[in-house]
C-alpha positions as CSV (number, residue, x, y, z in Angstrom):
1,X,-66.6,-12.7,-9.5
2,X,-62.9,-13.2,-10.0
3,X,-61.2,-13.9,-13.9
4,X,-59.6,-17.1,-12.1
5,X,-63.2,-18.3,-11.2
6,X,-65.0,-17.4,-14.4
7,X,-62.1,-19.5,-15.9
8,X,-63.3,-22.2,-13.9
9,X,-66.6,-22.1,-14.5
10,X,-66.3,-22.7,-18.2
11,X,-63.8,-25.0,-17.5
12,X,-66.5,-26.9,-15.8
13,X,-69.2,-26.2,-18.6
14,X,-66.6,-27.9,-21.0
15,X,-66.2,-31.3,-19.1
16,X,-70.3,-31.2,-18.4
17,X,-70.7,-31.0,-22.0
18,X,-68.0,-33.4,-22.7
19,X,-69.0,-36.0,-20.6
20,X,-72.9,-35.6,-21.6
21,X,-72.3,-36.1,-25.5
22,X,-70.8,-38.6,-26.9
23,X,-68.7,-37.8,-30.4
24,X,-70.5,-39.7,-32.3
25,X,-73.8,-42.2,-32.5
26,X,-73.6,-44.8,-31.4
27,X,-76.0,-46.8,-33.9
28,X,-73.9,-45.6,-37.2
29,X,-70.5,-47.1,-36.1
30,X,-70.8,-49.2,-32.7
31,X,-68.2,-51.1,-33.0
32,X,-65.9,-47.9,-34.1
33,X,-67.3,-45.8,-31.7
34,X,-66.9,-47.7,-28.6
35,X,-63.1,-47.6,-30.1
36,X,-63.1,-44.4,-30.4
37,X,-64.4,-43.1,-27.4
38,X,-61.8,-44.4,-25.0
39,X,-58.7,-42.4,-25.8
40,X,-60.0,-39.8,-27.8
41,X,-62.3,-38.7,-24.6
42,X,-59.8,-39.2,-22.1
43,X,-57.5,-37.1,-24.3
44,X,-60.1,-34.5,-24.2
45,X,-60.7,-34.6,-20.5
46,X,-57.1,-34.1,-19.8
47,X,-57.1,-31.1,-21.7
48,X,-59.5,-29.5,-20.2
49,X,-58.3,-30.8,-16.6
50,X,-54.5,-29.8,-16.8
51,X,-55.5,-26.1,-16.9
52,X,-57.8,-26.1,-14.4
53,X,-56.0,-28.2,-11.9
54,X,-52.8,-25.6,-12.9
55,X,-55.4,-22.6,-12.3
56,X,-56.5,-23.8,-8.5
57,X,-53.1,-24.7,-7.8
58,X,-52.7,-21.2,-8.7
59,X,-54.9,-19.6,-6.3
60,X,-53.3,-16.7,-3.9
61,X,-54.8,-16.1,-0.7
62,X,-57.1,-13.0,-0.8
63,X,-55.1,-9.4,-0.4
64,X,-55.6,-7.6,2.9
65,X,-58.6,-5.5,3.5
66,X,-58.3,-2.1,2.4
67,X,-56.3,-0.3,5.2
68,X,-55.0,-3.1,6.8
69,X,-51.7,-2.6,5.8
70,X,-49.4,-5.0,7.2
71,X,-47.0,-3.6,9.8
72,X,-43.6,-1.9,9.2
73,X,-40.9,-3.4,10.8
74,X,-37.2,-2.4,11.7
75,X,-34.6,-3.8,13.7
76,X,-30.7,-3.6,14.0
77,X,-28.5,-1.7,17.2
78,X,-30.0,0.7,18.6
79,X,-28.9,4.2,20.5
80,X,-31.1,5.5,23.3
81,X,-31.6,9.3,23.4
82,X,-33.8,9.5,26.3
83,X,-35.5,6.9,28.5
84,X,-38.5,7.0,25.9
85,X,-36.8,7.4,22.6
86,X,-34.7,5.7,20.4
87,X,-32.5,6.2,17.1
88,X,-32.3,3.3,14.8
89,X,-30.6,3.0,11.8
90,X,-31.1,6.9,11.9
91,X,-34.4,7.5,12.5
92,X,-35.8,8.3,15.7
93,X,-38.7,6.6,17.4
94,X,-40.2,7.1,20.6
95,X,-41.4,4.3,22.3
96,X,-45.4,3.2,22.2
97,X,-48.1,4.1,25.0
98,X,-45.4,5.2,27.8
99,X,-43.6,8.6,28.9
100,X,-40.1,9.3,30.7
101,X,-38.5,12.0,32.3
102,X,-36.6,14.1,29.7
103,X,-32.6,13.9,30.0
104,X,-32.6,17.6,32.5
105,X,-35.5,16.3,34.8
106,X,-35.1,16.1,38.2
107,X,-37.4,14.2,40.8
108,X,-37.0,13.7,44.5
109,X,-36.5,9.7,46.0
110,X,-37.8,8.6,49.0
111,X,-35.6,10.5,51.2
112,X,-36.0,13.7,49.5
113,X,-33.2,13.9,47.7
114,X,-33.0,15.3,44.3
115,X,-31.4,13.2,41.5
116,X,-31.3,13.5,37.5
117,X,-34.2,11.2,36.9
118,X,-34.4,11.9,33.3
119,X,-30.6,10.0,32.9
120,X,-31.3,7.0,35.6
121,X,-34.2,6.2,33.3
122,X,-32.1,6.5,29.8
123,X,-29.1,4.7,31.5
124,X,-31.8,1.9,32.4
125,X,-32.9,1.7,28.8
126,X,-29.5,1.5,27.6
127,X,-28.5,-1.7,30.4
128,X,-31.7,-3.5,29.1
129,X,-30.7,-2.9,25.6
130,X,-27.3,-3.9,25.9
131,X,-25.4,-4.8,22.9
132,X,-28.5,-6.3,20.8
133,X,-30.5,-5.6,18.3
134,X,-33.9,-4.1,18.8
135,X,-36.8,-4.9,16.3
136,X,-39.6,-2.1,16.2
137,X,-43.2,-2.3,14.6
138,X,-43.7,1.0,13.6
139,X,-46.7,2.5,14.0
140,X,-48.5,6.3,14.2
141,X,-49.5,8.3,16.7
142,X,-50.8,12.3,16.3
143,X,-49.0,12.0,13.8
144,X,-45.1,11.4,15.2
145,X,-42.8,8.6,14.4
146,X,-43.7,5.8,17.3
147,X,-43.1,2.0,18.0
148,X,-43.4,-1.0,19.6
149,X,-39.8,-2.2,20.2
150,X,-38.9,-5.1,21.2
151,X,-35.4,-6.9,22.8
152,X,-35.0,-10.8,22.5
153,X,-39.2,-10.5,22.3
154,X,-39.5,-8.2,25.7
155,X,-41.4,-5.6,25.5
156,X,-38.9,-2.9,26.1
157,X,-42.1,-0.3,27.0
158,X,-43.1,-2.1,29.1
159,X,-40.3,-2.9,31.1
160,X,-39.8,0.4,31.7
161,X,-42.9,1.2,33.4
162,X,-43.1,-1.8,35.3
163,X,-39.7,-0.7,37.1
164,X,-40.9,2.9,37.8
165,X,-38.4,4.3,35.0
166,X,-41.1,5.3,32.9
167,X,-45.1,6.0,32.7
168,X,-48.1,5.1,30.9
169,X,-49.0,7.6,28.6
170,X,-51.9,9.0,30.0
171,X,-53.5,10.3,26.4
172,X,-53.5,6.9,25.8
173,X,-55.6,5.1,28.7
174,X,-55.0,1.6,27.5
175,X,-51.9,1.2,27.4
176,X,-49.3,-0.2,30.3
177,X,-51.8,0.6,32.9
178,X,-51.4,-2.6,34.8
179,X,-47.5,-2.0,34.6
180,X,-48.1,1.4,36.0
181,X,-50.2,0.4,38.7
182,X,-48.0,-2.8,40.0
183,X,-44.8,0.0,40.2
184,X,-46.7,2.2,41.7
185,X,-47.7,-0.4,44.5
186,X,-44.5,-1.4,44.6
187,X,-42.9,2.0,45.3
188,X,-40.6,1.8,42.8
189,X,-38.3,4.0,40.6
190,X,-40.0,7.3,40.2
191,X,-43.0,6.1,42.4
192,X,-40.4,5.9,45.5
193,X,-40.9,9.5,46.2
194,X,-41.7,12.6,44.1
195,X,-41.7,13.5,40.0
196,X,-43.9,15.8,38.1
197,X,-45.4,14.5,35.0
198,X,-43.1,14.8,32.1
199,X,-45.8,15.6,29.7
200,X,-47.2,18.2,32.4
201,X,-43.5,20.0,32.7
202,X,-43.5,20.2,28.5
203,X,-46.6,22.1,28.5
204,X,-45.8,24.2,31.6
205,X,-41.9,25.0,30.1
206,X,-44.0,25.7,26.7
207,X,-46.4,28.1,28.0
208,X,-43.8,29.7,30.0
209,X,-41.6,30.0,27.4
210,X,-44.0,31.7,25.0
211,X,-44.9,34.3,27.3
């Protein structure tokens, strides 16, 4: 049981007891004590009801469950790096549940022509962005700096999966599938003709590069 409670239970004890004795007999003095009894009781009472009435107004909601800590959030301008990562305010965040070509990728289009599709999806981040500020709820992922960022409330992830300038993350199943799938139907950015898988060309540059 919480202090503020146990305080208002004897609180409550107090004005039972109060209310169920009188201060004195009333066949010594009847006349006195039905005199008496008016102000002096009420006087009592309000003692005892100030504080408790100051207690409950007192009351806090209950603290968050233990780890539920409430989200971190950041926003201000912000600078793209690559179509999945940001810097804001200094710090560098990639953005939550999706993957983009890095800034030296190259894909083929539709007609089978090569183009720098790493730096058609960063300049597509930075036209959405714009001038604005971007507000970003932090949050973890295998242990890198990731977030949910947001422009004038769209969901800037989002956005750029949905246009084919970006993919869902496939470690992550959940997330911007539905996006994924309605640009891939479409035939749109990077689904309109050829790209490897940006987290597939890491790991292949990686292992090549450590032979």
């Amino acid at each position: 049981m919480s202090l503020t409670a146990t305080i208002l239970l004897i609180y409550a004890a107090c004005l039972a007891g109060t209310i169920a004795s009188p201060a004195r007999s009333q066949d010594d003095h009847p006349q006195d004590d039905r005199a008496s009894e008016g102000p002096g009781t009420r006087r009592l009472l309000a003692a005892l009801l100030v504080p408790a009435l100051a207690l409950l107004a007192g009351l806090q909601a209950p603290p968050a469950r233990a780890g539920e800590a409430a989200p971190r959030i950041v926003s201000g301008p912000a600078t793209v790096i690559d179509g999945a990562t940001l810097d804001l305010g200094g710090r560098r965040l990639r953005l939550y549940g999706i993957d983009a070509p890095d800034l030296d990728q190259t894909c083929s289009d539709g007609h089978e022509r090569d183009y720098a599709c790493g730096r058609a999806a960063a300049a597509a981040l930075t036209a959405r962005i714009g001038g604005g500020n971007v507000t970003c709820e932090l949050r973890e992922a295998d242990g890198s700096a990731t977030a949910l960022c947001r422009r004038d409330g769209e969901d800037l992830a989002a956005w750029m999966v949905a246009n084919g300038y970006a993919i869902a993350d496939r470690s992550m199943p959940a997330a911007y599938e539905a996006q994924d799938r309605r640009a891939w139907g479409r035939r749109v950015g990077l689904w309109s003709g050829v790209f490897e898988i940006p987290a597939d060309r890491r790991r292949m540059r990686h292992a090549s590069a450590s032979l």
